[in-house]
C-alpha positions as CSV (number, residue, x, y, z in Angstrom):
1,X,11.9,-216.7,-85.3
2,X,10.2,-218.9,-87.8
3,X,13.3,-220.9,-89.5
4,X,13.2,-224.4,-89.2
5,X,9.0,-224.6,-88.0
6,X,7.8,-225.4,-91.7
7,X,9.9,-229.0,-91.5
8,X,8.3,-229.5,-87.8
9,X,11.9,-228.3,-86.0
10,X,11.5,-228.0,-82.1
11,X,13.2,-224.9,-80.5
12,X,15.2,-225.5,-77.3
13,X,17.1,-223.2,-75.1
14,X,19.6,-220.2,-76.4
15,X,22.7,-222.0,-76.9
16,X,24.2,-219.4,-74.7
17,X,21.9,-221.0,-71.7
18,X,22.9,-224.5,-72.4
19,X,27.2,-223.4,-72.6
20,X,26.2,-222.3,-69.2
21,X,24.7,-225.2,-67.6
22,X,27.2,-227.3,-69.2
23,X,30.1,-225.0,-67.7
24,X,28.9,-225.5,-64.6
25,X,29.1,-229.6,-65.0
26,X,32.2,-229.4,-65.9
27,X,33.4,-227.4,-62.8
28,X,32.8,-230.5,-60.7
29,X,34.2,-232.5,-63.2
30,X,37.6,-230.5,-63.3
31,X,38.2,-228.8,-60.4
32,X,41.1,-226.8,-62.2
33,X,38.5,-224.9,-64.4
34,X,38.5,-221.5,-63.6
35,X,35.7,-219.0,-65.6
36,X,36.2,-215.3,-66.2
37,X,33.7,-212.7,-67.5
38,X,34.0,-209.0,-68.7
39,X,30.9,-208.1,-66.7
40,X,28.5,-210.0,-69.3
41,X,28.1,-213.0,-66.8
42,X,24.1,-212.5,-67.4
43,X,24.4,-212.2,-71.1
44,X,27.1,-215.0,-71.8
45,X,25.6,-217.4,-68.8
46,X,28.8,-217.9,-66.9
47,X,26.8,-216.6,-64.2
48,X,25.4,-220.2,-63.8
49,X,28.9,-221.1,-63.1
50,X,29.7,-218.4,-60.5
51,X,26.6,-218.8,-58.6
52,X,28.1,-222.1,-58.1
53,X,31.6,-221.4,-58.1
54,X,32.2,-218.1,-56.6
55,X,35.5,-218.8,-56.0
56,X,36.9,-219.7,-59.1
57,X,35.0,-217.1,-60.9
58,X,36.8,-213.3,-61.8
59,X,34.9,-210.4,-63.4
60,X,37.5,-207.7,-64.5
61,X,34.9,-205.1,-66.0
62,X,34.4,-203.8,-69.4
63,X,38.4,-204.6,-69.9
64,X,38.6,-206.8,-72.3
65,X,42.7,-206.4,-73.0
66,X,43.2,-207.0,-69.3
67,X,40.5,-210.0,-69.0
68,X,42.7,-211.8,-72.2
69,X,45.7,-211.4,-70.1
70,X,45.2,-212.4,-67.2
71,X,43.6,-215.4,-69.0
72,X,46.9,-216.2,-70.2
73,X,48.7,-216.2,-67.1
74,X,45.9,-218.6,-65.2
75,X,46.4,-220.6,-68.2
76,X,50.6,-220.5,-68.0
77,X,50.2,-221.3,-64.1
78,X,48.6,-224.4,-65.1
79,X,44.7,-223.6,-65.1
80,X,42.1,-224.9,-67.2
81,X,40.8,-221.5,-68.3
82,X,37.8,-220.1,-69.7
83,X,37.3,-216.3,-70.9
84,X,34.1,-214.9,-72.0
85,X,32.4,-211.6,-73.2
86,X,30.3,-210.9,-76.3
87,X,32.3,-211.5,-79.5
88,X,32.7,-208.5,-80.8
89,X,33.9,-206.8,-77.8
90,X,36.4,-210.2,-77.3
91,X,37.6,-210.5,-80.7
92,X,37.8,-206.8,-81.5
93,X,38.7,-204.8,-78.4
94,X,41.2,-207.5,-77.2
95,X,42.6,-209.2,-80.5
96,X,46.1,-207.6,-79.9
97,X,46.3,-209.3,-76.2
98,X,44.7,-212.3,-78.0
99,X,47.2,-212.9,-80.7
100,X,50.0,-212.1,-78.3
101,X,49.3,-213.9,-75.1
102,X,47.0,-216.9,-76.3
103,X,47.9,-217.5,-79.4
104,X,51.6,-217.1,-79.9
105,X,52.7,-219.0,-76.8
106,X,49.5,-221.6,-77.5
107,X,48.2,-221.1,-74.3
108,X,45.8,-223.9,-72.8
109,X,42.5,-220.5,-72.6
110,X,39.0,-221.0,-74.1
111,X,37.0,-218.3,-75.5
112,X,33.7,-217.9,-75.8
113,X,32.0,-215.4,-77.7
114,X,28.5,-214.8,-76.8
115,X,25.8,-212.8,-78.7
116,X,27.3,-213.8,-82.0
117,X,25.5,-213.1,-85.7
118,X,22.9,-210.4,-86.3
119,X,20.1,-212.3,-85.0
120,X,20.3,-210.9,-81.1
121,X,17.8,-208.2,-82.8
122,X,17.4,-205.2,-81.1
123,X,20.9,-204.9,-79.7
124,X,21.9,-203.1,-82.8
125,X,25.2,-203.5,-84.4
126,X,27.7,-202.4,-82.0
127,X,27.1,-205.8,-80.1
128,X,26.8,-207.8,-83.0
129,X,29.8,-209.9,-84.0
130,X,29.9,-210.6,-87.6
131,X,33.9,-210.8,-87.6
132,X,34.5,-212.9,-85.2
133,X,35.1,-216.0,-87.1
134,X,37.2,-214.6,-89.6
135,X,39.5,-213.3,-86.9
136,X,39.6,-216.1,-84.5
137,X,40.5,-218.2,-88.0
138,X,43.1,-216.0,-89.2
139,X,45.2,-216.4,-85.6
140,X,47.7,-219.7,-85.9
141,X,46.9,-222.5,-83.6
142,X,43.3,-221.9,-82.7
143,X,40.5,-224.4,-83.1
144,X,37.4,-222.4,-83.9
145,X,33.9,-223.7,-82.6
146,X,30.1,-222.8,-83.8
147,X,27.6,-225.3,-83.0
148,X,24.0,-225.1,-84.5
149,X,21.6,-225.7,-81.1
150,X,21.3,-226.9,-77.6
151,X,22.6,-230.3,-78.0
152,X,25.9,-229.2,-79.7
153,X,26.1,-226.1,-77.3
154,X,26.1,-228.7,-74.5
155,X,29.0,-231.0,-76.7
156,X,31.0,-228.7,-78.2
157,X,31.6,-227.2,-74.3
158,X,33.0,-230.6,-73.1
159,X,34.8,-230.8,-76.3
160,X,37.0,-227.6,-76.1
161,X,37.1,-228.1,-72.5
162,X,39.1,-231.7,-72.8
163,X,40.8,-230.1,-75.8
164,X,44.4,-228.9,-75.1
165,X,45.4,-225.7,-76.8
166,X,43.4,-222.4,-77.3
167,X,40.0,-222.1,-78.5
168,X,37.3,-220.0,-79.7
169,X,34.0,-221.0,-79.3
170,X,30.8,-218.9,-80.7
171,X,27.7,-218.6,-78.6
172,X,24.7,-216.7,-79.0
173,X,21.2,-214.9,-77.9
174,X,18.1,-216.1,-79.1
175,X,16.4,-219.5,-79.3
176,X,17.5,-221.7,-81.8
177,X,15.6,-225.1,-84.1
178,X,17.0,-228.1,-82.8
179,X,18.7,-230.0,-85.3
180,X,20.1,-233.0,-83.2
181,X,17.2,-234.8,-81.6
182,X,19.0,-237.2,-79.5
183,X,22.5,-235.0,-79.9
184,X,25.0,-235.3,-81.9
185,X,27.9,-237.3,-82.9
186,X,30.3,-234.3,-81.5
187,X,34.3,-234.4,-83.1
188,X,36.2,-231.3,-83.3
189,X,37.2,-231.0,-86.6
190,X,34.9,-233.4,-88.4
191,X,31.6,-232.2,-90.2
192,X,28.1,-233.8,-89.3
193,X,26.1,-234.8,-92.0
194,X,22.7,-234.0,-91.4
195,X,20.8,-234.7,-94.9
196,X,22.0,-236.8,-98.3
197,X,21.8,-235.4,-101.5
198,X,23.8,-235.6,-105.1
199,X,22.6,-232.7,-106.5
200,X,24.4,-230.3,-104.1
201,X,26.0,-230.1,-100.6
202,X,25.2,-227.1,-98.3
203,X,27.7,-226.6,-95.8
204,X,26.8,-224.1,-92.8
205,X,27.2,-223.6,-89.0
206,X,25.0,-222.2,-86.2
207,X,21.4,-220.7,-86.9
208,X,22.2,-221.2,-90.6
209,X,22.2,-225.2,-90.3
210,X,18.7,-225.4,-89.3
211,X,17.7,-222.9,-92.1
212,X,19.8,-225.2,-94.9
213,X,17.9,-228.1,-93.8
214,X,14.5,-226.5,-94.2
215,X,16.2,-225.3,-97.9
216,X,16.8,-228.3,-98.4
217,X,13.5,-229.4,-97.8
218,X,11.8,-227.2,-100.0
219,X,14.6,-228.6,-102.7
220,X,13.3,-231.8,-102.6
221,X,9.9,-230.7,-103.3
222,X,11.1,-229.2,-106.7
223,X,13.0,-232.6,-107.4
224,X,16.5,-231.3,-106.2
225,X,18.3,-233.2,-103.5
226,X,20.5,-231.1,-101.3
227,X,23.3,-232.9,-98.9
228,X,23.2,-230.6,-96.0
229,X,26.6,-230.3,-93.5
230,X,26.8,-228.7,-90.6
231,X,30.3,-227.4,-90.4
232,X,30.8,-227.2,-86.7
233,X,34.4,-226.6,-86.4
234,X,35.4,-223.6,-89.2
235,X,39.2,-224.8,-88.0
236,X,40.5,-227.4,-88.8
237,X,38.0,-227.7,-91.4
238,X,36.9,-230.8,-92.3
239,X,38.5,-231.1,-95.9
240,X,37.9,-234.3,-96.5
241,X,34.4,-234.1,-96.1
242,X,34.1,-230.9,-98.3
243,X,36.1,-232.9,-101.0
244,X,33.4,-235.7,-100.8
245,X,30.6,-233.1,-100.7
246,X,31.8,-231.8,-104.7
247,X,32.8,-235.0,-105.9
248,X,29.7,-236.5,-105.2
249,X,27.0,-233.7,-105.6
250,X,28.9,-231.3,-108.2
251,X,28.3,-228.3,-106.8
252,X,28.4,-226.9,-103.2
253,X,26.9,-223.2,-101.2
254,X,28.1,-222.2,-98.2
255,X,25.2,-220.6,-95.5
256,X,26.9,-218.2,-92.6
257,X,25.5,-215.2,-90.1
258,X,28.8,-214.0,-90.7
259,X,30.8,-211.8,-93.2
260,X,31.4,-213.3,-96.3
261,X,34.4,-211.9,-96.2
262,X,36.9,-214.4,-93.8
263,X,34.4,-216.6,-93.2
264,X,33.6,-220.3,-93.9
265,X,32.7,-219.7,-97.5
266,X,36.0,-218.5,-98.1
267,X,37.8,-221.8,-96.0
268,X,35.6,-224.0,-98.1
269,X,36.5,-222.3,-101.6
270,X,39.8,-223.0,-101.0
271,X,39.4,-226.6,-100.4
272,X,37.4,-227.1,-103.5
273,X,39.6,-225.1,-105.6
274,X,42.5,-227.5,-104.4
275,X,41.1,-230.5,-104.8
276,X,38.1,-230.3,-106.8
277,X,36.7,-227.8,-108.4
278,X,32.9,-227.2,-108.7
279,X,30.2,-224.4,-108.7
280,X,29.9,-222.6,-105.6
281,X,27.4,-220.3,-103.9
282,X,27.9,-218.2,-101.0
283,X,25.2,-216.7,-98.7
284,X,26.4,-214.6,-95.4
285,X,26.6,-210.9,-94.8
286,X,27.6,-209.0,-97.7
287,X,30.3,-206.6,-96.6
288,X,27.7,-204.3,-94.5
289,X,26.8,-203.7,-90.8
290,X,23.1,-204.5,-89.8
291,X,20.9,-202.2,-87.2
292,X,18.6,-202.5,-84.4
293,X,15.1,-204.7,-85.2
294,X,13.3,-207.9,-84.7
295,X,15.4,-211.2,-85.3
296,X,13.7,-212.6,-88.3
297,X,13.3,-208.8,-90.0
298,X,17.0,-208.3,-90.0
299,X,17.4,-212.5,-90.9
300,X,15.1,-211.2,-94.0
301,X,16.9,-208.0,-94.6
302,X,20.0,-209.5,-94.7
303,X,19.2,-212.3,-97.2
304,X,20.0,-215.1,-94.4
305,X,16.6,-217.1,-94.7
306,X,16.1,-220.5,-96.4
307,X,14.8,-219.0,-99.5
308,X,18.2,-217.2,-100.1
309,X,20.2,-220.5,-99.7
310,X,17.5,-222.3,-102.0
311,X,18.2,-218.9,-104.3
312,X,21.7,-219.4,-104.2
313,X,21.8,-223.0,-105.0
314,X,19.4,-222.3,-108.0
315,X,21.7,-219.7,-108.8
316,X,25.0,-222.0,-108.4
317,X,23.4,-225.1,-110.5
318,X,22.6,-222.9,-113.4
319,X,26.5,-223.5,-113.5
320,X,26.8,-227.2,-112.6
C-alpha cells in the first residue's frame, strides 16, 4: 500500500496488532477486564491478551448472537467487558442481540470490529465490513470509534476502556501511514486537526486520514490549502469543529472506507446543513460490494485514493 509514502509517511504496525498489545496493558491495569472472541483471536489480536490471561479470556465459536449475550450479562454482573470478531460478522450476524442486550439497557460492553474497510484484500467481500459504522451509529447510546494508525489504535483502546457505557470500536488488517508521530492528543468525541487550510476542510477517519493528508499535499502544490480533520469518533461527532471547518474554509468533503450510505459523510452533512451551509463532497463506497484482490487495486477500483479526495474537492469548489 502506497498512500501516505509520497509525503515521507512511516508505516507502523496493523492497528489491529497494536489494540492487542494495548489490551493486554490494560488487563493488568484493570483486573476486572474480561476479553471475549468469536474464534478470530488470531485475526482481531485478542490472542495477545489470552496468552496472558487465559483465565479471563472466552471463545464461544462462530456464534456471534451468543458471544453479544453473554457480553451483556458479564457486563450486568459488573465486568469490564470486551467482545470482538470481524465487523461484519459482529455488526451483521449479531445486531439483533446487539441492539437488545447492549444497547437498550446501556450496558458497560466494548466492541471491537476487526478487519474493517475493503482494504484486508484478498479476503473478498464476505469479511469486509463496509456497514459497520453506519449500524453501530444508528443504535442509541453508543460511542463509535475509528482511529487512523498505531498511535491512536493504542489511545483510543484506553479511551473506550475508561469510558463507561457501550462502545464500538473499528479495527483493521493491514499496515497503516502513521499520521501521529509522537501520538495523538486522544478525546472521545473531539476531532484532531492534523493540517490548516481556508480553502477547504477534509474530514476523514482511519486509512482515509493519511490519504486526505497526502491530498492535501498535492493541493497545496496547485495553490489550494486543504484543512485536514481526522474524525476519530463518528459519535458524538464533533460538531463544533465541523461548524468551524465551513465557516472558516467554505466548503468541506468527507473521505471514508465505508458506505456512503450511513456513514460519516452523511453525520457531517447534517451538521453543516444545520448550522452552516457550504459545498460538500463525499468520497466512500458508492452503494456496491468490492471482491477479492490486492489492497491498493481495490483502494484504486473503488475510488478511495488521494487523487479521488483531491477530485472531489475540485469537484466541490467549482461550487464554493
Amino acid at each position: 500500500m502506497d498512500i501516505g509514502k509520497s509525503i515521507g509517511l512511516e508505516y507502523g504496525l496493523p492497528i489491529r496488532n497494536a489494540f492487542g498489545e494495548t489490551l493486554r496493558e490494560m488487563g493488568d491495569e484493570n483486573p476486572n477486564l474480561v476479553v471475549l472472541d468469536g474464534d478470530v483471536g488470531n485475526s482481531t489480536r485478542t490472542n495477545i491478551f489470552r496468552d496472558e490471561y487465559p483465565g479471563r479470556f472466552f471463545n464461544f465459536g462462530i456464534a456471534e448472537s451468543n458471544l453479544v449475550g453473554v457480553a451483556s450479562g458479564m457486563a450486568a454482573s459488573g465486568k469490564t467487558v470486551l467482545a470482538a470478531s470481524f465487523a461484519c460478522f459482529l455488526l451483521c450476524n449479531a445486531y439483533d442481540q446487539i441492539r437488545m442486550s447492549i444497547a437498550f439497557p446501556r450496558e458497560n460492553v466494548k466492541l471491537v470490529g476487526s478487519h474493517s474497510g475493503i482494504s484486508i484484500g484478498e479476503d473478498g467481500p464476505s469479511q469486509m465490513g463496509i456497514e459497520d459504522i453506519a449500524l453501530a451509529s444508528s443504535l442509541p447510546h453508543f460511542t463509535v470509534v475509528a482511529p487512523a494508525d498505531e498511535p491512536s489504535m493504542r489511545a483510543a483502546t484506553r479511551a473506550i476502556l475508561e469510558h463507561e457505557g457501550p462502545v464500538y470500536l473499528r479495527s483493521g488488517r493491514p499496515r497503516v501511514p502513521i499520521v501521529y508521530d509522537n501520538g495523538p492528543a486522544f478525546e472521545l468525541g473531539k476531532a484532531n486537526q492534523l493540517r490548516d487550510g481556508g480553502d477547504v476542510t477534509i474530514i476523514a477517519y482511519g486509512l482515509m486520514v493519511a490519504a486526505a493528508l497526502e491530498a492535501a499535499a498535492e493541493l497545496s502544490e496547485e495553490g489550494i490549502e486543504a484543512r485536514v480533520l481526522d474524525m476519530h469518533t463518528i459519535k458524538p461527532l464533533d460538531a463544533d469543529a465541523v461548524e468551524a471547518a465551513a465557516k472558516e474554509s467554505g466548503a468541506v468533503v468527507t473521505a471514508e472506507e465505508h458506505l456512503l450510505n450511513g456513514g460519516l459523510g452523511g453525520e457531517v452533512a447534517r451538521v453543516v446543513g444545520e448550522r452552516y451551509p457550504v459545498p460538500m463532497g463525499f468520497v466512500g463506497i458508492d452503494n456496491t460490494y468490492a471482491e477479492s484482490g490486492e489492497p491498493q487495486e481495490l483502494l484504486a477500483k473503488y475510488e478511495l485514493m488521494p487523487s479521488d479526495i483531491k477530485n472531489a474537492v475540485n469537484q466541490t469548489l467549482v461550487r464554493k
